[in-house]
C-alpha positions as CSV (number, residue, x, y, z in Angstrom):
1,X,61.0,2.5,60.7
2,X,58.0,4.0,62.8
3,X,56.8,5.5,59.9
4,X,56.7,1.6,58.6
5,X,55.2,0.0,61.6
6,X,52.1,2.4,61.5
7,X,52.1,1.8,57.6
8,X,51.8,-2.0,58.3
9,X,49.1,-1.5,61.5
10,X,47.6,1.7,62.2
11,X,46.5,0.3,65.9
12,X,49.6,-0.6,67.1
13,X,50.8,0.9,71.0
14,X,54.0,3.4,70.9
15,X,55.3,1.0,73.2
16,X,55.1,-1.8,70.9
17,X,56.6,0.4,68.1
18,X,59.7,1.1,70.1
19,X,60.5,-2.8,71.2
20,X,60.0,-3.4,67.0
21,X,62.1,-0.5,66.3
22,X,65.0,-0.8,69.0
23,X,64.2,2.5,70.3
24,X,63.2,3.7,73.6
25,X,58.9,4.6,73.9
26,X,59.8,8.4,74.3
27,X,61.7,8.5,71.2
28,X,58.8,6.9,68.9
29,X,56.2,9.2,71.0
30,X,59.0,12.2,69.6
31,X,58.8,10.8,65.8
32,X,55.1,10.1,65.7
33,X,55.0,13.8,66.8
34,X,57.2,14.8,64.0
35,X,55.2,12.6,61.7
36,X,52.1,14.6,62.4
37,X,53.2,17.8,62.3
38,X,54.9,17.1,58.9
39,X,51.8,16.1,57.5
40,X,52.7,12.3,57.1
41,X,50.2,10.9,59.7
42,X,47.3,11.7,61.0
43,X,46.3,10.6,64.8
44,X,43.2,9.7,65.7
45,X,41.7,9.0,69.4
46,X,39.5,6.0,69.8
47,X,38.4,5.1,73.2
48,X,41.9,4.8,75.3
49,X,43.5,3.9,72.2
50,X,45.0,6.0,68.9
51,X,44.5,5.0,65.4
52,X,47.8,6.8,63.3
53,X,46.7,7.3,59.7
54,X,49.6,7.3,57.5
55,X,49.2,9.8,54.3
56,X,50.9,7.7,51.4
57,X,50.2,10.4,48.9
58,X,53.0,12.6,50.7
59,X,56.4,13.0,49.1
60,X,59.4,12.2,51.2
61,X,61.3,15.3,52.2
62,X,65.4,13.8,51.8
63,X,66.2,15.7,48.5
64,X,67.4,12.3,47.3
65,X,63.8,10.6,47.4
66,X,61.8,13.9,47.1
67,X,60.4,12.5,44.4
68,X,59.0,9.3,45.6
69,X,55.8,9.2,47.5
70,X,55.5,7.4,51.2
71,X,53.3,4.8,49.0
72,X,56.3,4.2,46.8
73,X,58.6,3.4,49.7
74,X,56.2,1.3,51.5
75,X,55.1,-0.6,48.5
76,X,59.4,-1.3,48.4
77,X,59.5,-2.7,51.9
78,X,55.8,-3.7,53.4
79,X,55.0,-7.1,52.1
């Protein structure tokens, strides 16, 4: 679901991410991290502020959806 938020606007506050989500500000700031290690998003300082970049070309890793690209899933759920 973070990964979605981003997807749908790269400007938005972790704190704003976690009241969408239902999950506490700390627990977003520990998937974003994830995120960006794994190669999905890229973070980018501007001013104050971060810009998250998400990479859509990146396959998912569940062994189920390995096979279908970040793009592909938020093509399925991002109007």
């Amino acid at each position: 679901h973070v990964l979605l938020c981003l997807a749908r606007d790269p400007h938005l506050r972790l704190r704003d991410v976690a009241v969408k989500v239902g999950i506490t500000e700390r627990a977003v700031q520990r998937i974003v991290a994830d995120l960006h290690e794994s190669g999905y998003i890229e973070v980018f300082k501007e001013g104050r502020r971060n810009r998250y970049e998400v990479r859509f070309e990146k396959n998912l890793r569940h062994p189920v959806e390995r096979h279908c690209t970040v793009q592909d899933l938020v093509q399925l759920v991002v109007p």
